[in-house]
MIVEX-203150 format. One line per field, with one value per residue: residue in one letter; residue number from 1; x, y, z of N, C-alpha, C in turn. Coordinates in Angstrom, 1 decimal. Each point is the difference from the previous one (the first is absolute). Example, Ala and Ser with C-alpha at 12.3 -4.5 7.8 and 13.67 -1.06 7.14 Angstrom:
residues 2
type	A/S .
seq	1/2 .
nxx	13.2/-0.4 .
nyy	-5.7/1.1 .
nzz	7.8/-0.7 .
caxx	-0.9/0.9 .
cayy	1.2/1.1 .
cazz	0.0/0.0 .
cxx	0.9/-0.8 .
cyy	1.2/1.1 .
czz	0.0/0.8 .
***
This chain:
residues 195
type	X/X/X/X/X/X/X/X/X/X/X/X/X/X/X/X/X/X/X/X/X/X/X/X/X/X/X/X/X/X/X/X/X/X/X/X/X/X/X/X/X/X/X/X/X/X/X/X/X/X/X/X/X/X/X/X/X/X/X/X/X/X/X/X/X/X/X/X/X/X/X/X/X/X/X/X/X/X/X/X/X/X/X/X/X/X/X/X/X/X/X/X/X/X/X/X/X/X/X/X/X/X/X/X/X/X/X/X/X/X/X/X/X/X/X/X/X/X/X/X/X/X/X/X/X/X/X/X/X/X/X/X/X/X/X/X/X/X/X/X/X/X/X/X/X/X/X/X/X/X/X/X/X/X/X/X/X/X/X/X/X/X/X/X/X/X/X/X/X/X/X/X/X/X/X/X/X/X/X/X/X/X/X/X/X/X/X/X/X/X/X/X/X/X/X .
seq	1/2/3/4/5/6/7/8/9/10/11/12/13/14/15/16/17/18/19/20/21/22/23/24/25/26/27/28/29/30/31/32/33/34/35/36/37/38/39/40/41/42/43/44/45/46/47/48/49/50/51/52/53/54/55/56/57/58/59/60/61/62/63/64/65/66/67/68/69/70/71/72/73/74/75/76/77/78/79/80/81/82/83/84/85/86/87/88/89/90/91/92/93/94/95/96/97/98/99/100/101/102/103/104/105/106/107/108/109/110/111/112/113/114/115/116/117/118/119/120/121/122/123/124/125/126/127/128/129/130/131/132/133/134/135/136/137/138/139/140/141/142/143/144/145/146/147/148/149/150/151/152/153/154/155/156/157/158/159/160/161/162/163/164/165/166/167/168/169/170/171/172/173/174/175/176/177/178/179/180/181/182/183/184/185/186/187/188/189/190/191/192/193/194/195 .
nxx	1.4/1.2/-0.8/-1.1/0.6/0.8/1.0/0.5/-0.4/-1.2/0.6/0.3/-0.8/0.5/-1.5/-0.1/-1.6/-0.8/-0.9/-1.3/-0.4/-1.1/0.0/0.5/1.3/0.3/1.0/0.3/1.1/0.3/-0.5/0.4/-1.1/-0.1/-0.8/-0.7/1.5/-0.9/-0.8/-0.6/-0.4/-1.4/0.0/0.9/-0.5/-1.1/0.1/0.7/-0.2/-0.2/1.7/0.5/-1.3/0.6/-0.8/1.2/0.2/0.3/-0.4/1.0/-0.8/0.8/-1.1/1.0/0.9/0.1/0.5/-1.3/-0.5/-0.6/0.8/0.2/-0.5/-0.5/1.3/-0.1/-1.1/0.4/0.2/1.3/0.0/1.0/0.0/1.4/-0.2/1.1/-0.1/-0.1/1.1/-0.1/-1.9/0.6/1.1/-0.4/-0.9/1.2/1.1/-1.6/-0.2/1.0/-0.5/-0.9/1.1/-0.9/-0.5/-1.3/1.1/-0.4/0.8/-0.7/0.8/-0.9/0.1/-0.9/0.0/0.6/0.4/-1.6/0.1/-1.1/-0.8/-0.6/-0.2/0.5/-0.7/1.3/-0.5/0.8/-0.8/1.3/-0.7/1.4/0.3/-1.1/-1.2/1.2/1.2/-1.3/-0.6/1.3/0.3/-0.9/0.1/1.0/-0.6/-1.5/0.8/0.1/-1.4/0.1/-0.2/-1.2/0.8/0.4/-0.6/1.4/-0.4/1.0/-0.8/0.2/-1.2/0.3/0.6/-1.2/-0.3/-0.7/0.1/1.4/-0.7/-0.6/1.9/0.4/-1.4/0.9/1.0/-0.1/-0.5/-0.8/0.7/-0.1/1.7/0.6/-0.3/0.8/-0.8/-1.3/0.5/-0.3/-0.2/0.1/-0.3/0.4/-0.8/0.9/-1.1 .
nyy	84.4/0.8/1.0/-0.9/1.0/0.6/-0.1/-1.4/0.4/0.1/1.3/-0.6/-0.3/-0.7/-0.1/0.8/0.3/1.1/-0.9/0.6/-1.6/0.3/1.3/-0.2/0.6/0.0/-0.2/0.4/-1.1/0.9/-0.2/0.2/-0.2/0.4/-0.9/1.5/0.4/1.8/-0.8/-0.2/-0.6/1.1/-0.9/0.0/1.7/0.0/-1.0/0.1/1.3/-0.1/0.1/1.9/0.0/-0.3/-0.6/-0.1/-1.1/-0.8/-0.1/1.1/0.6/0.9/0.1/0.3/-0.4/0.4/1.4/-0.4/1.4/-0.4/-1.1/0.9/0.4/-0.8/-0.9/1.9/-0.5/-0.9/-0.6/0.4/-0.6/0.9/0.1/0.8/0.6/-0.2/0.7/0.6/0.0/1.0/0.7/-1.0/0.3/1.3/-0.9/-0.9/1.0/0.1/-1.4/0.0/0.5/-0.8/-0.9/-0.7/-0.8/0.3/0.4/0.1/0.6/-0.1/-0.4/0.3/-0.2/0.6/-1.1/0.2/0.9/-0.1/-0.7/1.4/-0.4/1.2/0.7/1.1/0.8/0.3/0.8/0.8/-0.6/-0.4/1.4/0.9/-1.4/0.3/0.1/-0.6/0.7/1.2/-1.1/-0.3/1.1/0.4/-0.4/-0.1/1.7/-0.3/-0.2/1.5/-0.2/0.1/-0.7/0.9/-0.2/0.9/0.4/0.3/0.6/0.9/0.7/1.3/0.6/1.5/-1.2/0.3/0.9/1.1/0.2/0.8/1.2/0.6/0.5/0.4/0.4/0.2/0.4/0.6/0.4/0.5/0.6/0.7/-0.2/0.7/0.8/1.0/1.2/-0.6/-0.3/-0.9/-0.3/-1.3/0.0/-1.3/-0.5/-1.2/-0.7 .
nzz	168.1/-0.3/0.9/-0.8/-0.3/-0.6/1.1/-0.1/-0.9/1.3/0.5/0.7/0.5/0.4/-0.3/0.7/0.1/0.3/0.2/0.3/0.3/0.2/-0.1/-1.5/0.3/-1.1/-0.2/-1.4/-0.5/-1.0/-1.4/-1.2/-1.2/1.5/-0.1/0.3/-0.7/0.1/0.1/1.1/-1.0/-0.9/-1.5/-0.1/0.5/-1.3/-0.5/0.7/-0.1/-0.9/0.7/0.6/0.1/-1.1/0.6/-0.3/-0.1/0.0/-1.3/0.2/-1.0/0.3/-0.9/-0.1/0.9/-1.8/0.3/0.1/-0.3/-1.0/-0.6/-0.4/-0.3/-1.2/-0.8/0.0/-0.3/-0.6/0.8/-0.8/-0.3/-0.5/-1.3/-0.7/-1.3/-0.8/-1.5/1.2/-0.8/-0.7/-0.3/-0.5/-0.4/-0.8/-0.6/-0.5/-0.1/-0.5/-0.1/-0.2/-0.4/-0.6/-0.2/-1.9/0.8/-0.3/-0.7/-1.2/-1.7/-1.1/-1.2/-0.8/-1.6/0.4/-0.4/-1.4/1.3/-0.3/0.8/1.2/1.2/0.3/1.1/-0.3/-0.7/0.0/-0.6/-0.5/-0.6/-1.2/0.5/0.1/0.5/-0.5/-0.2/-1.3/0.4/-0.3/-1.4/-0.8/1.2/-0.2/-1.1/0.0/0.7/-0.6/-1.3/0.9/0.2/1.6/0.5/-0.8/-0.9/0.4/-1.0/0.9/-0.3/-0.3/-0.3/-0.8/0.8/-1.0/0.9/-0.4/1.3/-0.6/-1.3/0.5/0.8/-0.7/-0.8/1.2/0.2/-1.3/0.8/0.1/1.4/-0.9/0.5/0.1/0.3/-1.2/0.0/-0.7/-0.4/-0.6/0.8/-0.2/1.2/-1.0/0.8/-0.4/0.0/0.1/-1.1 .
caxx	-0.2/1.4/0.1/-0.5/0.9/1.1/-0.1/1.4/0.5/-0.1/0.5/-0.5/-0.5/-0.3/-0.6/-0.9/-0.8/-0.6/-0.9/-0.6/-1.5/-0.8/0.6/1.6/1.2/1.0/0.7/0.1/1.4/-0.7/0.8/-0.4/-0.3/-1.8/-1.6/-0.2/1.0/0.1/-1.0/-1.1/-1.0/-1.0/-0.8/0.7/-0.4/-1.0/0.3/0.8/-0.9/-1.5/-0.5/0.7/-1.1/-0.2/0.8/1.1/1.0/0.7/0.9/-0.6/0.7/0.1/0.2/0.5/0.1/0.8/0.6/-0.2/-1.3/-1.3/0.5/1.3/-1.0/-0.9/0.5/0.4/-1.6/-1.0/0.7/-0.3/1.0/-0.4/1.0/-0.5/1.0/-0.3/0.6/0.9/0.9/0.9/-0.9/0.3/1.5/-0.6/-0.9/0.4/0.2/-0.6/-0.3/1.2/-0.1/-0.9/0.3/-1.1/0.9/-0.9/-0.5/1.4/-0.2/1.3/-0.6/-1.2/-1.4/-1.2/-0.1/0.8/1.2/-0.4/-0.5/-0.3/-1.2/0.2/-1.0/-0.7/1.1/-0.3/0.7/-0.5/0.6/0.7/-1.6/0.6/0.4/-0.9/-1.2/0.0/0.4/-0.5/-1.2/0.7/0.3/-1.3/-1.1/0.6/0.6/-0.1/0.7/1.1/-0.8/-0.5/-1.6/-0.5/1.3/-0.2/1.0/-0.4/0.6/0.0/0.4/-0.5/-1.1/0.2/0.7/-1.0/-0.1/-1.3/0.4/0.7/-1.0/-1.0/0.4/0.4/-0.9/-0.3/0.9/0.1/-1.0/1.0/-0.1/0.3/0.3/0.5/-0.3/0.9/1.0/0.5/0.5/-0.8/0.4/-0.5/-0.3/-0.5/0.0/-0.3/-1.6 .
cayy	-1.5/-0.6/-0.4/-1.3/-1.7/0.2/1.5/-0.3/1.4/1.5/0.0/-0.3/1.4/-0.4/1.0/-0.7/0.3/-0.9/-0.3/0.3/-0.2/-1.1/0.3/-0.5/0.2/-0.8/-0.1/-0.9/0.7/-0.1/0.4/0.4/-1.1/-0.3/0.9/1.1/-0.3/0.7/-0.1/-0.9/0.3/0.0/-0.9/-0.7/0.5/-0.2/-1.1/0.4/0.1/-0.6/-1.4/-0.8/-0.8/-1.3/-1.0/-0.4/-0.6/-1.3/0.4/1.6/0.1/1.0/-0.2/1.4/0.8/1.3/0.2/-0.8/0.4/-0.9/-0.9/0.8/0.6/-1.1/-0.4/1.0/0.2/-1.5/-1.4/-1.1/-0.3/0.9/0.1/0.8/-0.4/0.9/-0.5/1.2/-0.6/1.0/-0.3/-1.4/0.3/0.9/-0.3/-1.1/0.8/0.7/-1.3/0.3/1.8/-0.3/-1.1/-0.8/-1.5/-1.2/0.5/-0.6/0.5/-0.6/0.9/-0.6/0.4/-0.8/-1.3/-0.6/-0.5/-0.2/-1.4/-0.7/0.8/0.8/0.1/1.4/0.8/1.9/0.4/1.2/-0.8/1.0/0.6/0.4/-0.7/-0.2/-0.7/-1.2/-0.3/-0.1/-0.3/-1.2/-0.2/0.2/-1.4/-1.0/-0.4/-0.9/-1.1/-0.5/0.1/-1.4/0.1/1.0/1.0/1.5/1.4/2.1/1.2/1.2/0.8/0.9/0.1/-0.2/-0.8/-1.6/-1.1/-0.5/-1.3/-1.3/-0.4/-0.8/-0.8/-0.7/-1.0/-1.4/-0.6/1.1/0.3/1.2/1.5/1.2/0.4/1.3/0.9/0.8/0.4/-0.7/-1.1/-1.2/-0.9/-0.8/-2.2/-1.0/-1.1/-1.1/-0.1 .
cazz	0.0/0.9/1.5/-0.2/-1.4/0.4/-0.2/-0.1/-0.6/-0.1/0.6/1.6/0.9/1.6/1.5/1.4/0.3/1.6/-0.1/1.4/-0.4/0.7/1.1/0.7/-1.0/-1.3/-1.2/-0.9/-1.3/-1.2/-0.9/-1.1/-0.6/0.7/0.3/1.3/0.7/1.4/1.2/-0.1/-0.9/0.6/0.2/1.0/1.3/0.5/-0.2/1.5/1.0/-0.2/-0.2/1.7/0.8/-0.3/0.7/-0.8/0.3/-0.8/-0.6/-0.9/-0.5/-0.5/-1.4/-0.4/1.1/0.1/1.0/1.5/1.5/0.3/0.7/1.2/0.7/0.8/0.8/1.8/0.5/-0.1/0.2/-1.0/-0.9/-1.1/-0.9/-1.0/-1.0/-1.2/-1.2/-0.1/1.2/0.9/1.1/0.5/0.7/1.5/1.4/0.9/0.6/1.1/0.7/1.1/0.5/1.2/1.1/0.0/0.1/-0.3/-1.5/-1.2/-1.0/-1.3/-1.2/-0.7/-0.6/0.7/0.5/-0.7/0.8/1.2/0.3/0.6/0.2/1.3/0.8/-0.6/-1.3/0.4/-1.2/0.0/-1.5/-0.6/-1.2/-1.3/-0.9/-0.8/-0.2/0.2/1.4/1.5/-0.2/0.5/1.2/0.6/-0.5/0.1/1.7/0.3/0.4/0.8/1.2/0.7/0.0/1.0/-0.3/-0.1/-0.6/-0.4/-1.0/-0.8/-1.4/0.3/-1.4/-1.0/-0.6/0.0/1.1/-0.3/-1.0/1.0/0.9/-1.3/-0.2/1.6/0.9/-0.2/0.7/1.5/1.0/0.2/1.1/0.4/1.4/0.7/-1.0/0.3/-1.0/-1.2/0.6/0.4/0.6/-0.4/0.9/-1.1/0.5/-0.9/0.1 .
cxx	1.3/0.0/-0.7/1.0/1.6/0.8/2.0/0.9/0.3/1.0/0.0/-0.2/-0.1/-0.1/-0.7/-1.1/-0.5/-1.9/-0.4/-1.6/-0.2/1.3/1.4/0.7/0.3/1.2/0.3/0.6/-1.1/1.2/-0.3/-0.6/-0.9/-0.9/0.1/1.0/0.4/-0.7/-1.4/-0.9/-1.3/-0.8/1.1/0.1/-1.5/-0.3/0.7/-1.0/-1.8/-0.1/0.6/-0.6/-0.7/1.2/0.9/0.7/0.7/1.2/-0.4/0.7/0.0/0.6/0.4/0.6/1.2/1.5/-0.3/-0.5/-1.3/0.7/0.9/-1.5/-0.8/0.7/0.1/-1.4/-0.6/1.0/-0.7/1.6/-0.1/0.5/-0.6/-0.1/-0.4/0.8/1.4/1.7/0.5/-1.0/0.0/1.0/-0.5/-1.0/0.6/0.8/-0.6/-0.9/1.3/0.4/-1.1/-0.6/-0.8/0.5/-1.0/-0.3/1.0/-0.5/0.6/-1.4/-0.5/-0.9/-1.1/-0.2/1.1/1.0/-0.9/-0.5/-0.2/-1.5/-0.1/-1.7/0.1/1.2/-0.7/0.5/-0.6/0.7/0.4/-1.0/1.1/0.3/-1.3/-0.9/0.3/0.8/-0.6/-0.8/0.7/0.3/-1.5/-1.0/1.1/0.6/-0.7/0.5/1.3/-0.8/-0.2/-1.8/-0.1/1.1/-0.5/0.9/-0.8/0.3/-0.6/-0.7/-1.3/-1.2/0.6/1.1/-0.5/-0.5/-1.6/0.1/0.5/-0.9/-0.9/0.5/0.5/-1.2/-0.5/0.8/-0.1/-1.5/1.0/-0.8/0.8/0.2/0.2/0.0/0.5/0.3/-0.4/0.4/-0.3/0.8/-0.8/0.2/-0.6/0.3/-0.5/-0.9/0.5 .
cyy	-0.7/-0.7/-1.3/-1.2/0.5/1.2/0.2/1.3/1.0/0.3/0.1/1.8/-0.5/1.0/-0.8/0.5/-0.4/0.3/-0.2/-0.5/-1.0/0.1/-0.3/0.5/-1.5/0.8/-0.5/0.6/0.3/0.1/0.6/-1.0/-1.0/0.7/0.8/-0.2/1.0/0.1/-1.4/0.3/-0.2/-1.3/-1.5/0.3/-0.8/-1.5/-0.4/0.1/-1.1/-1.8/-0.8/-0.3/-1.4/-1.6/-1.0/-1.0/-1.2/0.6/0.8/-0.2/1.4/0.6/1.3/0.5/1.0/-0.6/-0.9/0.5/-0.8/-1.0/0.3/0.8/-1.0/-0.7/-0.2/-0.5/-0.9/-1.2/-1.1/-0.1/0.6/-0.6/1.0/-0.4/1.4/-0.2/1.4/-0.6/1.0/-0.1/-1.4/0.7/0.8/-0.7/-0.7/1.0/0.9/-0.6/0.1/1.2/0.5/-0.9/-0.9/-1.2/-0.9/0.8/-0.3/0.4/-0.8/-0.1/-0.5/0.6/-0.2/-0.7/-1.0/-1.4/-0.6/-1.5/-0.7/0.7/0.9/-0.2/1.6/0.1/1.7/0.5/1.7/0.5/1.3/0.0/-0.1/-1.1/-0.6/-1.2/-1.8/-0.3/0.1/-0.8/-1.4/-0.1/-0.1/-0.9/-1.3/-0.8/-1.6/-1.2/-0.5/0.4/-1.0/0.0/0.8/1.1/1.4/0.7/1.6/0.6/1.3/0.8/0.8/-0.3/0.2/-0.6/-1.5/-0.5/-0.8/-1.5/-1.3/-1.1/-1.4/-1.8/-1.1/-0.5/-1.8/-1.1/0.2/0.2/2.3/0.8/1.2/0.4/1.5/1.1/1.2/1.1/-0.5/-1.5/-1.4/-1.4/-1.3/-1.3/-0.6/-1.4/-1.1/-0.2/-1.4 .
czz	0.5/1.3/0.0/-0.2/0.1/0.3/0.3/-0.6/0.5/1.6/1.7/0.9/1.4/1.3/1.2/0.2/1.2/-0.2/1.3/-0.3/1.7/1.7/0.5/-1.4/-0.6/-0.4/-1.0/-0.9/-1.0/-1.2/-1.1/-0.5/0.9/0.1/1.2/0.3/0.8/0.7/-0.1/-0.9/1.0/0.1/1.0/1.5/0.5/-0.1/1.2/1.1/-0.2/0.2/1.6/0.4/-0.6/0.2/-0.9/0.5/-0.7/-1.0/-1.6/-1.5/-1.3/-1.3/-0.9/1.1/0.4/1.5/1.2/0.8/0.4/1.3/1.5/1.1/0.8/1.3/1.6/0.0/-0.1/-0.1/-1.0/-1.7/-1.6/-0.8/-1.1/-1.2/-0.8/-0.9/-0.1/0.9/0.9/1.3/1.0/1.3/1.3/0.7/0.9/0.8/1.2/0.7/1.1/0.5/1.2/0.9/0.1/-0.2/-1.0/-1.6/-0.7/-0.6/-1.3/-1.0/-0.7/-0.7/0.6/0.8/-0.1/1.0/1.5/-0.2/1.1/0.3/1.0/0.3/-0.4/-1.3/0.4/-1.6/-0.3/-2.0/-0.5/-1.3/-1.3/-0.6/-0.4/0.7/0.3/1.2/1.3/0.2/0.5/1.4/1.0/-0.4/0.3/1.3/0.6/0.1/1.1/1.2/0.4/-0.2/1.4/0.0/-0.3/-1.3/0.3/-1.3/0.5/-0.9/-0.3/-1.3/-0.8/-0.9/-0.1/1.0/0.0/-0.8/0.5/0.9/-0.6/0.0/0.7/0.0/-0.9/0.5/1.8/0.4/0.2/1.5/-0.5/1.5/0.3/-1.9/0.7/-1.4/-1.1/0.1/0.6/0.5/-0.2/0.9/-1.1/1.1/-0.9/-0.1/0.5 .
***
């Protein structure tokens, strides 16, 4: 549960990984106390890939964004304006780091329960939700996305059948127009579009 919420205690591991998706090298610092801090996680590889062929632009907003690959990735592929957040500061620190590591001019990172620090609207929310921190946080980042949606605003998610994607599903369409873009593994790539 640490890597969610605080992890000030624990002691720094600063490594570099290099990540190879969608036909081009990344680098990116990692540390102790982030999420896949030695490598690209699977449901963050396919969430990635299931969604380069969907047309993105105005302004992103990346909910959990760990380290910064969502945003740092996109960034190199779809012209358009990111911002991350997460309630992790150490994961705040490295992304903004590998936002300059990889020479992304149009992203920014800083911190936030949720929503808590956000007050404005995007045109997409990308989120690949932290399952371990329980039910009411994912339920709070993915049902609530609508309120920082433009109209006709897009949310992706993440997340694997057996971690409710069915239920979820159910529970998105009273808000959301749901698809299914990309399934991988267990794995489900969710488009919600504003009703």
């Amino acid at each position: 549960m640490g890597q969610y919420f605080s992890n000030e205690e624990l002691a720094s591991n600063l490594k570099t990984i290099k990540v190879n998706i969608l036909d081009n090298d990344y680098y990116f610092y990692t540390d102790n106390g982030v999420f896949s801090k030695s490598k690209l996680d699977f449901g963050t590889r396919t969430l990635l890939e299931s969604i380069s062929n969907e047309n993105i632009f105005g302004k992103v907003l990346d909910v959990g964004c760990g380290y910064g690959v969502i945003s740092v990735i996109l960034s190199k592929k779809k012209d358009a304006f990111y911002e991350g957040i997460d309630v992790n500061k150490r994961a705040i620190h490295l992304a903004n780091m590998n936002a300059k590591l990889n020479k992304c001019h149009n992203v920014t990172f800083y911190e936030s329960n949720t929503y808590s620090n956000v007050n404005k609207k995007y045109n997409f929310i990308i989120t690949n939700p932290p399952i371990r921190a329980g039910k009411d946080v994912v339920y709070d980042i993915v049902m609530n996305a609508r309120n920082y949606l433009e109209k006709d605003g897009v949310l992706y998610i993440v997340i694997r059948k057996e971690q409710g994607a069915k239920s979820m599903m159910r529970d998105l369409e009273e808000y959301y127009n749901i698809d299914i873009i990309g399934r991988k593994k267990g794995f489900f790539v969710i488009k919600c579009i504003l009703h």
